[in-house]
Every structure is written in C-alpha cells, then in structure tokens.
N, CA, C and O atoms as a GROMACS GRO file, in nm:
protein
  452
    1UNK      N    1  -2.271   5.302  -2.536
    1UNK     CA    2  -2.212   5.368  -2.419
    1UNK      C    3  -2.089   5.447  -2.464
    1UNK      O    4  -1.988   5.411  -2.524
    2UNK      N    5  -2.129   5.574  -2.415
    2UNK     CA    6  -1.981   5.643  -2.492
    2UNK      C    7  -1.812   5.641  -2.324
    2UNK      O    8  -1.827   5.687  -2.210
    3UNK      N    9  -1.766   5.616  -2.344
    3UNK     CA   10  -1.676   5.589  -2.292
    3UNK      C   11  -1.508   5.691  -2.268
    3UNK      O   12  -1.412   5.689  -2.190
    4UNK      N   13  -1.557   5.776  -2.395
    4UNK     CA   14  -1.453   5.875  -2.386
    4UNK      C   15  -1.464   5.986  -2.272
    4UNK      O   16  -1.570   6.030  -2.228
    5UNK      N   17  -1.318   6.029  -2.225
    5UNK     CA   18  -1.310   6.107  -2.107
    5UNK      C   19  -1.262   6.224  -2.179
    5UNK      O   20  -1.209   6.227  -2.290
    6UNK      N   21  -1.292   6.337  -2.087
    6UNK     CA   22  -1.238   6.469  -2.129
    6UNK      C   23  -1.128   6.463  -2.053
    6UNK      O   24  -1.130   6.422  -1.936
    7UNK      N   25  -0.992   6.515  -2.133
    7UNK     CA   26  -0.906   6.531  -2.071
    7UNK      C   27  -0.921   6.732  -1.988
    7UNK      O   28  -0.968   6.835  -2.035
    8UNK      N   29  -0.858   6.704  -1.863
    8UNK     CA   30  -0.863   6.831  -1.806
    8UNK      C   31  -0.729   6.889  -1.791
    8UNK      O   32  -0.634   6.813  -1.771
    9UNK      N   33  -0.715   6.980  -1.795
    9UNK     CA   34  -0.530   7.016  -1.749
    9UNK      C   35  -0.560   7.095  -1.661
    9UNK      O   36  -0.674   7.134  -1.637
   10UNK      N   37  -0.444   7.131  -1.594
   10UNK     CA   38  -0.391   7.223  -1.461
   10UNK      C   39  -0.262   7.292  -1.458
   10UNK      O   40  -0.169   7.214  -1.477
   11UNK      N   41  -0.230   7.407  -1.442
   11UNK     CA   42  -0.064   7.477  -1.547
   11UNK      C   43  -0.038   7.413  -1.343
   11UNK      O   44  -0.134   7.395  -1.268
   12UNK      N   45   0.059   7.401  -1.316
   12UNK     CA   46   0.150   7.363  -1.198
   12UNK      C   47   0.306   7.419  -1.215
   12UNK      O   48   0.400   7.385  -1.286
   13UNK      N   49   0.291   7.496  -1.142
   13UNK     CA   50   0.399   7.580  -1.127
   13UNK      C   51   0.540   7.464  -1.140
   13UNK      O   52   0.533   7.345  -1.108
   14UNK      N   53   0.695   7.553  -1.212
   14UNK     CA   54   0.768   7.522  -1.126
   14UNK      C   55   0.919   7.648  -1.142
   14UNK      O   56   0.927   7.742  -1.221
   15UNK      N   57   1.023   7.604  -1.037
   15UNK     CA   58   1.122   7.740  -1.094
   15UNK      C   59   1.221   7.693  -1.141
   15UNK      O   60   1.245   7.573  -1.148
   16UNK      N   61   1.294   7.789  -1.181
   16UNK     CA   62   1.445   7.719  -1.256
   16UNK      C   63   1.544   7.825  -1.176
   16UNK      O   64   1.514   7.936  -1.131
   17UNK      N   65   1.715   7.730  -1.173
   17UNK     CA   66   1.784   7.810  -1.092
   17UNK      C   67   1.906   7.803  -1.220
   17UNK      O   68   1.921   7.712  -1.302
   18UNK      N   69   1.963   7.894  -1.210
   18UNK     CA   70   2.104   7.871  -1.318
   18UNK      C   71   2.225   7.897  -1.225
   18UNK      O   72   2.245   7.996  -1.154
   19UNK      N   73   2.323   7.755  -1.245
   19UNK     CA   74   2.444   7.795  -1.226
   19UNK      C   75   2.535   7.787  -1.282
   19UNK      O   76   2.550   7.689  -1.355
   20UNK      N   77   2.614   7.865  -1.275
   20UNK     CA   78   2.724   7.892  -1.381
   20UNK      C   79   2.906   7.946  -1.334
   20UNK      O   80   2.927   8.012  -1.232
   21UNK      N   81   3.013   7.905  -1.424
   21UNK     CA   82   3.112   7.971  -1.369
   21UNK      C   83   3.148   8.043  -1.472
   21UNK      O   84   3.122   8.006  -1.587
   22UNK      N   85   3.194   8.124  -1.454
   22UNK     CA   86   3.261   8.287  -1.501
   22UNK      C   87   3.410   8.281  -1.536
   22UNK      O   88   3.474   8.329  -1.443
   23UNK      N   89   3.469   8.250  -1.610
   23UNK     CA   90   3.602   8.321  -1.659
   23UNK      C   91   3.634   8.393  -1.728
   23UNK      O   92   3.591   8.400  -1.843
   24UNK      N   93   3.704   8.456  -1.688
   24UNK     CA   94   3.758   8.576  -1.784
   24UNK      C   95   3.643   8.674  -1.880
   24UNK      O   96   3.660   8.710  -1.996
   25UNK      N   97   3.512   8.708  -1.782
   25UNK     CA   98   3.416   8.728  -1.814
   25UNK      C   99   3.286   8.654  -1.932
   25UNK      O  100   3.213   8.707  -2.015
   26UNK      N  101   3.301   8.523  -1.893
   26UNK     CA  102   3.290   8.446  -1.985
   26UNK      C  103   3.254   8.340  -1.958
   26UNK      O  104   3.335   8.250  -1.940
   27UNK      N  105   3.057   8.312  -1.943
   27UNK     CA  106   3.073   8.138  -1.892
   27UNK      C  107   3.122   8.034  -2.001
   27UNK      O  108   3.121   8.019  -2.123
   28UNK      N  109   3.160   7.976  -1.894
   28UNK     CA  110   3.287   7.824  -1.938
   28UNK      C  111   3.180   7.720  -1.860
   28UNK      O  112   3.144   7.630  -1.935
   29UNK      N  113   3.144   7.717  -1.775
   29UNK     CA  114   3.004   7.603  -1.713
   29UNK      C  115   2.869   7.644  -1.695
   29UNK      O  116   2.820   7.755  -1.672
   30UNK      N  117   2.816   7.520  -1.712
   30UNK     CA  118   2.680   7.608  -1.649
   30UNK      C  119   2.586   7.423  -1.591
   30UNK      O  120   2.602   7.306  -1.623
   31UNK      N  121   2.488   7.502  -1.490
   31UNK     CA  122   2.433   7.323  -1.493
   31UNK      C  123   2.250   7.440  -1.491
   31UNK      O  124   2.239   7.562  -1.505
   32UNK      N  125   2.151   7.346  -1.472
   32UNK     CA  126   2.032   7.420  -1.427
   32UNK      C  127   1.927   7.291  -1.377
   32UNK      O  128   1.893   7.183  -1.424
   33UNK      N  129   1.892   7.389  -1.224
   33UNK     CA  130   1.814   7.275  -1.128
   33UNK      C  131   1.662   7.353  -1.182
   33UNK      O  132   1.639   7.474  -1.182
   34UNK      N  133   1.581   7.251  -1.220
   34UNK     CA  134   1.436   7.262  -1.206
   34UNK      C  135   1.391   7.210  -1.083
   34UNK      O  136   1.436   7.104  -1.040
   35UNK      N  137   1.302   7.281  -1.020
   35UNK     CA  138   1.190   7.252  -0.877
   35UNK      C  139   1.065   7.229  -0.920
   35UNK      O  140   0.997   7.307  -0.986
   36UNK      N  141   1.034   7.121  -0.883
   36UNK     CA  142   0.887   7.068  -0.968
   36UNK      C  143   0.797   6.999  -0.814
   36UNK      O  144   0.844   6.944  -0.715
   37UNK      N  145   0.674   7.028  -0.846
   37UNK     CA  146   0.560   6.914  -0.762
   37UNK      C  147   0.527   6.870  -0.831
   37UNK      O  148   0.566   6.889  -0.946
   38UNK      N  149   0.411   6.764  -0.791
   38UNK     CA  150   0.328   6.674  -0.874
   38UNK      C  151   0.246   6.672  -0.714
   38UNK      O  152   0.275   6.714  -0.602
   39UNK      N  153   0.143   6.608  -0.763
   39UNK     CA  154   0.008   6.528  -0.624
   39UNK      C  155   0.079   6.434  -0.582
   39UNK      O  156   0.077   6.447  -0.459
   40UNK      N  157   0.157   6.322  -0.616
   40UNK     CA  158   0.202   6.219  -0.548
   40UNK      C  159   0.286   6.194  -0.453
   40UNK      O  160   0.314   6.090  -0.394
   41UNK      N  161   0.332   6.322  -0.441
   41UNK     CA  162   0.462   6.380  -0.309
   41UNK      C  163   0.383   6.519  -0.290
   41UNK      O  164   0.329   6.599  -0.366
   42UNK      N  165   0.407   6.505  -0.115
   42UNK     CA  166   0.411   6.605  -0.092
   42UNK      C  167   0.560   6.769  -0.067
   42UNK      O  168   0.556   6.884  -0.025
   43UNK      N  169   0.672   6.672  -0.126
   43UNK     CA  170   0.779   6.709  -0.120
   43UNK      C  171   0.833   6.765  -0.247
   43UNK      O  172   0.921   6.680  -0.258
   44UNK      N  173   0.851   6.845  -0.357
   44UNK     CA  174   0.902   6.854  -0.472
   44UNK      C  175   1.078   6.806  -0.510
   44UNK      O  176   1.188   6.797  -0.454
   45UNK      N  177   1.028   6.790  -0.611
   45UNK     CA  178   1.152   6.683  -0.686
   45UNK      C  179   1.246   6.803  -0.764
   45UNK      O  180   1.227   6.924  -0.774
   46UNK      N  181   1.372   6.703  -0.825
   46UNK     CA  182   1.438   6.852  -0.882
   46UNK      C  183   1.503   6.771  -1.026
   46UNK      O  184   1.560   6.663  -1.018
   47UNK      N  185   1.489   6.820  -1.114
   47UNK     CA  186   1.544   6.838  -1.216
   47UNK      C  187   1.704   6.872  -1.300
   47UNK      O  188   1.723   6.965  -1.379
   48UNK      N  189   1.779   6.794  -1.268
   48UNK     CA  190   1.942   6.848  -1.354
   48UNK      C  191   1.927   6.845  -1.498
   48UNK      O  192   1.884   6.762  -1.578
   49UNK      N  193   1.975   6.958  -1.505
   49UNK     CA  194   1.993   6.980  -1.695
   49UNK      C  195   2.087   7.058  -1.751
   49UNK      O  196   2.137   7.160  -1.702
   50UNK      N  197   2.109   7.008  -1.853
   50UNK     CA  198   2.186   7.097  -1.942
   50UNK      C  199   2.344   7.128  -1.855
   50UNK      O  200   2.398   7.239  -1.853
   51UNK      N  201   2.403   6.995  -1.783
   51UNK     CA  202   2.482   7.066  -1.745
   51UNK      C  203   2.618   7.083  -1.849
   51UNK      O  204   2.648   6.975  -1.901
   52UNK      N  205   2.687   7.172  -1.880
   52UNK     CA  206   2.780   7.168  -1.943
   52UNK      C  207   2.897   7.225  -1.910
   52UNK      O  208   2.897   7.316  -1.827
   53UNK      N  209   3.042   7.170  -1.983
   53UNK     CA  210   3.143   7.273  -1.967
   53UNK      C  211   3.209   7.266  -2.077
   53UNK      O  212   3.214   7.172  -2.157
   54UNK      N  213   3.279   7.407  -2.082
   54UNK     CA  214   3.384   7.412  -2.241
   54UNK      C  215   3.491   7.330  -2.268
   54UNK      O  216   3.592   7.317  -2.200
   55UNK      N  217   3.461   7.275  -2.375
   55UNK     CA  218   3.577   7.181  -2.359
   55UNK      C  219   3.683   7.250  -2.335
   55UNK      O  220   3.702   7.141  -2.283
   56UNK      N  221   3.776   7.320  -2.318
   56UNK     CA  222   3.899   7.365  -2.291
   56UNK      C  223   3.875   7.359  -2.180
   56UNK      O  224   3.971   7.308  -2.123
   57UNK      N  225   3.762   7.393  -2.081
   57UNK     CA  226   3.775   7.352  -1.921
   57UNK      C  227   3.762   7.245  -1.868
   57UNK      O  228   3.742   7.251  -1.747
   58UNK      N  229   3.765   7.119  -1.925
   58UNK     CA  230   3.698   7.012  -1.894
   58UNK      C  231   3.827   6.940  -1.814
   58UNK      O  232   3.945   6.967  -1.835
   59UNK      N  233   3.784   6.856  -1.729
   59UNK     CA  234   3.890   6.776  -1.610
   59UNK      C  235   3.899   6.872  -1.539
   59UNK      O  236   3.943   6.788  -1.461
   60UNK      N  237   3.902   6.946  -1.497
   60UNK     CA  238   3.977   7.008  -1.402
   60UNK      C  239   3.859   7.053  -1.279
   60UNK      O  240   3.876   7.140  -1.194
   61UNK      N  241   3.726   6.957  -1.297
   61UNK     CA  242   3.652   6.932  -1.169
   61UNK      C  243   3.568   7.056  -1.128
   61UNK      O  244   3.551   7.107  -1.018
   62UNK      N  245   3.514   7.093  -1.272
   62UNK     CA  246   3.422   7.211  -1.285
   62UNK      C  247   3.290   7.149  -1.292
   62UNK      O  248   3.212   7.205  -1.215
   63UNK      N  249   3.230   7.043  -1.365
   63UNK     CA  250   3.096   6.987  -1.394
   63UNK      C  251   3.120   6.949  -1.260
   63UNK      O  252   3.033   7.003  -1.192
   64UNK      N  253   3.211   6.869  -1.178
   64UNK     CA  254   3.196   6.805  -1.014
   64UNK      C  255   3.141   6.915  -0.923
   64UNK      O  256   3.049   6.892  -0.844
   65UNK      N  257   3.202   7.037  -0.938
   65UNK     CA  258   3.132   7.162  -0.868
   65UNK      C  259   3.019   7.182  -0.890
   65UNK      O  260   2.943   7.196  -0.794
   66UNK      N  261   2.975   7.190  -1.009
   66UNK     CA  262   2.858   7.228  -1.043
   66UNK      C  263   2.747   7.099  -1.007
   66UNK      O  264   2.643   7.122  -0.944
   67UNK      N  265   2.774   6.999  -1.043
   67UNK     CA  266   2.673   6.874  -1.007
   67UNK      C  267   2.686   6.911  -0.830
   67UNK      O  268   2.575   6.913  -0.776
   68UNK      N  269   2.772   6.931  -0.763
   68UNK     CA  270   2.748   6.856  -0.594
   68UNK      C  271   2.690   7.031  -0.512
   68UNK      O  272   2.672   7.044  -0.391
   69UNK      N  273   2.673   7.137  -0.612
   69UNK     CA  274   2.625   7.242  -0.576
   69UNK      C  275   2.460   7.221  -0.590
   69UNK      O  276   2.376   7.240  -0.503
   70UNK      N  277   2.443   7.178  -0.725
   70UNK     CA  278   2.297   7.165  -0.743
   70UNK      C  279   2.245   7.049  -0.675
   70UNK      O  280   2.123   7.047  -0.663
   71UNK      N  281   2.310   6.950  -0.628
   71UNK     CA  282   2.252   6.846  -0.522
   71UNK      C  283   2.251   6.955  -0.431
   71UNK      O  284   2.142   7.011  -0.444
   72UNK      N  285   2.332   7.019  -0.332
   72UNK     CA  286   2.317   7.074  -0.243
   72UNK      C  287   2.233   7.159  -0.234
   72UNK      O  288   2.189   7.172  -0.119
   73UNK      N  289   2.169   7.257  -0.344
   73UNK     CA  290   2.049   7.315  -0.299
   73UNK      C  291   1.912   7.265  -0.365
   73UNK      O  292   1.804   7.324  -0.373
   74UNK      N  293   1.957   7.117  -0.415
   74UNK     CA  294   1.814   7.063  -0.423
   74UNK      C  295   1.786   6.991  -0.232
   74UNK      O  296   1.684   6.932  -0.196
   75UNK      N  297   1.849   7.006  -0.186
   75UNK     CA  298   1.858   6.936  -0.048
   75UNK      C  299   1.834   7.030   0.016
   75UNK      O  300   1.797   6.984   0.124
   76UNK      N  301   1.829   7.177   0.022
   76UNK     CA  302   1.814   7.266   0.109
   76UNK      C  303   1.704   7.287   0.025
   76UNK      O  304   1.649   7.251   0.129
   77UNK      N  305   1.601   7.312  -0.070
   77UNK     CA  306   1.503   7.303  -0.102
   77UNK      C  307   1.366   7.162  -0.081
   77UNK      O  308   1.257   7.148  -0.135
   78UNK      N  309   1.438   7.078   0.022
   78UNK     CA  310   1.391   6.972   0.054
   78UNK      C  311   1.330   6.888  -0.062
   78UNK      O  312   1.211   6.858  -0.047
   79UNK      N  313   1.393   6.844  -0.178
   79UNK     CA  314   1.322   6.781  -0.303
   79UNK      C  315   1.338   6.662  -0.202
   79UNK      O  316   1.411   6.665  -0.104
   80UNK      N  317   1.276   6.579  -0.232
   80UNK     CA  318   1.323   6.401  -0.196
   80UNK      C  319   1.353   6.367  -0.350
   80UNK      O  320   1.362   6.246  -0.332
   81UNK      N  321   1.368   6.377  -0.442
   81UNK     CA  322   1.473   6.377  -0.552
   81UNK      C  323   1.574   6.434  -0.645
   81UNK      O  324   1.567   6.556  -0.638
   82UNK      N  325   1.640   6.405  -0.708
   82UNK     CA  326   1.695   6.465  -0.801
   82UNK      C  327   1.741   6.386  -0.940
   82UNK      O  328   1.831   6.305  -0.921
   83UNK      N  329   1.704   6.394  -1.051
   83UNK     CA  330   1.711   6.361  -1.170
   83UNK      C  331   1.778   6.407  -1.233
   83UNK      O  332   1.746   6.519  -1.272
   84UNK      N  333   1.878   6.363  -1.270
   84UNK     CA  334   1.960   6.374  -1.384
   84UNK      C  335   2.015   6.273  -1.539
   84UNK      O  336   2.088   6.174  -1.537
   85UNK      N  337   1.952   6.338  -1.660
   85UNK     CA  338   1.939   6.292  -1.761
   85UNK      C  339   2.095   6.330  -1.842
   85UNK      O  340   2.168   6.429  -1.838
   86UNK      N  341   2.105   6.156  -1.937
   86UNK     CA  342   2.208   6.199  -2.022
   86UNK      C  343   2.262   6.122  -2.128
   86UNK      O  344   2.283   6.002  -2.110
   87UNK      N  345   2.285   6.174  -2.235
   87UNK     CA  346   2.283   6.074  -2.414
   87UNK      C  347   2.391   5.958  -2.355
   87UNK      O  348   2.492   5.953  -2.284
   88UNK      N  349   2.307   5.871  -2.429
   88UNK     CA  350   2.353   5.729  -2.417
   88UNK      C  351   2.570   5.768  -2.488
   88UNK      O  352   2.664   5.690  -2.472
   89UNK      N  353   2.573   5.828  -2.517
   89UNK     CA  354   2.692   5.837  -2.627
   89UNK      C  355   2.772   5.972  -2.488
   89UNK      O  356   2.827   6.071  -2.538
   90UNK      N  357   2.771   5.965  -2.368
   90UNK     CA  358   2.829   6.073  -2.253
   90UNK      C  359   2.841   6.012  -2.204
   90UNK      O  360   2.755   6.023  -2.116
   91UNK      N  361   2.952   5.856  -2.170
   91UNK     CA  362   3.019   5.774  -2.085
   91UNK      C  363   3.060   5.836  -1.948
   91UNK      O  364   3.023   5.802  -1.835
   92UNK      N  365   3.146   5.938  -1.987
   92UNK     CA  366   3.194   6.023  -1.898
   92UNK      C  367   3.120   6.114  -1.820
   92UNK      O  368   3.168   6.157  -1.715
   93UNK      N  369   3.007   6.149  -1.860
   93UNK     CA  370   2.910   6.264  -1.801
   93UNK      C  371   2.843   6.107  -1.692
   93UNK      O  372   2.860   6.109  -1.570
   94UNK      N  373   2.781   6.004  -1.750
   94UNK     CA  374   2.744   5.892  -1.667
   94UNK      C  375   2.837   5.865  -1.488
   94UNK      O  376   2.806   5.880  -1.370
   95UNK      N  377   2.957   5.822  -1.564
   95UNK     CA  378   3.077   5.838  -1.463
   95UNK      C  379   3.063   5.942  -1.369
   95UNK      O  380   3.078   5.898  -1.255
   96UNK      N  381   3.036   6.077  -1.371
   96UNK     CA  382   3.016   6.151  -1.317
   96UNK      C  383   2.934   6.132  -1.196
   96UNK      O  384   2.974   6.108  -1.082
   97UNK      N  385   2.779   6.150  -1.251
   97UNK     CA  386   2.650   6.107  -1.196
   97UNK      C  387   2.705   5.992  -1.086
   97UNK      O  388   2.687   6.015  -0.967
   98UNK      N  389   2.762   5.888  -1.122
   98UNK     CA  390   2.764   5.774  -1.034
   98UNK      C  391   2.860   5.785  -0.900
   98UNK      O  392   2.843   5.738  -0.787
   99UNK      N  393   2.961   5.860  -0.950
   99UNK     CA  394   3.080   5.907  -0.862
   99UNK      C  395   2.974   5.991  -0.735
   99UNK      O  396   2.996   5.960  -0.618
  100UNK      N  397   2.868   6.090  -0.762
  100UNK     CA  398   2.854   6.169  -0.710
  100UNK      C  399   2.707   6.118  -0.630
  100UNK      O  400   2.626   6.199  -0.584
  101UNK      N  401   2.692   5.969  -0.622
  101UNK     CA  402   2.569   5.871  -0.604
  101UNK      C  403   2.442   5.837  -0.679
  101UNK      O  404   2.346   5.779  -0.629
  102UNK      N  405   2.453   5.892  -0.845
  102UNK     CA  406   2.297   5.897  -0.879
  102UNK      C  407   2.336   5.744  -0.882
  102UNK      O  408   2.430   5.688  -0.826
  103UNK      N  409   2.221   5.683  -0.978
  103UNK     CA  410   2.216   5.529  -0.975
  103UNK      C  411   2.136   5.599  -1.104
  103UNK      O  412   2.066   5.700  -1.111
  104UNK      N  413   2.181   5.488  -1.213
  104UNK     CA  414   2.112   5.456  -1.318
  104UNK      C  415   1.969   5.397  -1.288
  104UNK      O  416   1.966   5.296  -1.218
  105UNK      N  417   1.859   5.444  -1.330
  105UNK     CA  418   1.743   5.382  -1.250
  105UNK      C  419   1.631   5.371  -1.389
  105UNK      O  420   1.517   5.336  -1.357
  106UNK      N  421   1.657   5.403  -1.563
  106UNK     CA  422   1.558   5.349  -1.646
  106UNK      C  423   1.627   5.450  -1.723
  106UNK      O  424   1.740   5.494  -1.705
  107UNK      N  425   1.518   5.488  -1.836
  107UNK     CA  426   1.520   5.486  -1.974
  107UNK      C  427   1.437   5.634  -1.968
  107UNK      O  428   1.339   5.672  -1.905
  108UNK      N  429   1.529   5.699  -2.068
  108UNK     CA  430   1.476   5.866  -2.092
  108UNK      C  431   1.400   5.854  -2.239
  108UNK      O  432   1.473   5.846  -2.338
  109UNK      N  433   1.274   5.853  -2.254
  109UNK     CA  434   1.203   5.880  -2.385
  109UNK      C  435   1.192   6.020  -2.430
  109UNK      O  436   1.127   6.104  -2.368
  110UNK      N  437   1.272   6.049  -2.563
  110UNK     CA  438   1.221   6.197  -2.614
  110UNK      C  439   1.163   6.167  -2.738
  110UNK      O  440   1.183   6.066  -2.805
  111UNK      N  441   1.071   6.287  -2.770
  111UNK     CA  442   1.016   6.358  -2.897
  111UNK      C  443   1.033   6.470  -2.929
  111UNK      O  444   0.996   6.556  -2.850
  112UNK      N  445   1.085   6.503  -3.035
  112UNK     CA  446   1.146   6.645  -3.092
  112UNK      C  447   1.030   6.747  -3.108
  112UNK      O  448   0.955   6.653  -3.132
  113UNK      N  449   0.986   6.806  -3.112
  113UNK     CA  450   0.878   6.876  -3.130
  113UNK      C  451   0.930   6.980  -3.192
  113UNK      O  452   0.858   7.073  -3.228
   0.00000   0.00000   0.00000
C-alpha cells in the first residue's frame, strides 16, 4: 500500500505596511505590519517586524509610537491578532511588548536559509 501524499500548495496573498519616523531627513525608526489569512479564521491576523530604532533615538518613546500605531491599524484592519517576535537577548524590546499588552504566549523557531 503506498501511503505517500502529494503535497499541494496555494500562493495566499498577503500585504506589508511600513512605518517609519523621519528626522532630519533620515529614518531613525521604522516597525512593519504584515496582513495575513489562513482557512482557520475568517478574520486575518497581523504580523510585527523588524521594529527598530537608532540607537541615538532610543528612550525617548519612539518604538512606543510605532508599536501602539501598528496595533492600531492592525485593529482597523480587523486582524483578531497581532504577533510580535523577538531575540531572546532584547529584554527591553520584551518590556515593551508587555507594557503595550502582548503576553508572551511560546517559542519562535528559525532556519537560516
């Protein structure tokens, strides 16, 4: 009995939004929301990444702007989630997340490709 399945794929859309702040002609932040579906919701989920700021701008409540902006238009994009990933060794980026309600909720697996 052969037992092997063909795997099938399906490309499934999704978009990316960039935000960023500007000084002195010059981004100093940036964060970026991915909008994703899947079959298991009928609602799409959202993606935080890459958010960063220069260190010379840091404290002064630029990543806080940028994190409670991209909640806000993952919420006007109706996700019922939002995910945000971050290296075990970013105490402070964690702090962040929690201040702003994520909840630690598991374990991020990567492969370098």
């Amino acid at each position: 009995m052969n037992t092997a399945q063909e795997i099938q794929t399906k490309t499934v859309e999704a978009r990316g939004i960039k935000f960023s702040i500007i000084e002195d002609k010059q981004e100093v932040a940036r964060a970026y929301l991915y909008i994703m579906h899947n079959e298991l919701h009928q609602k799409p989920f959202g993606l935080l990444e890459d958010v960063y700021v220069d260190e010379n701008y840091r404290g002064l409540g630029w990543g806080t702007k940028l994190v409670q902006q991209v909640i806000t238009i993952a919420q006007e994009q109706n996700c019922y989630k939002l995910i945000a990933m971050s290296r075990k060794s970013r105490p402070r980026v964690h702090q962040l997340y929690e201040k702003l309600g994520f909840e630690s909720r598991g374990f991020e697996f990567r492969i370098d490709l």
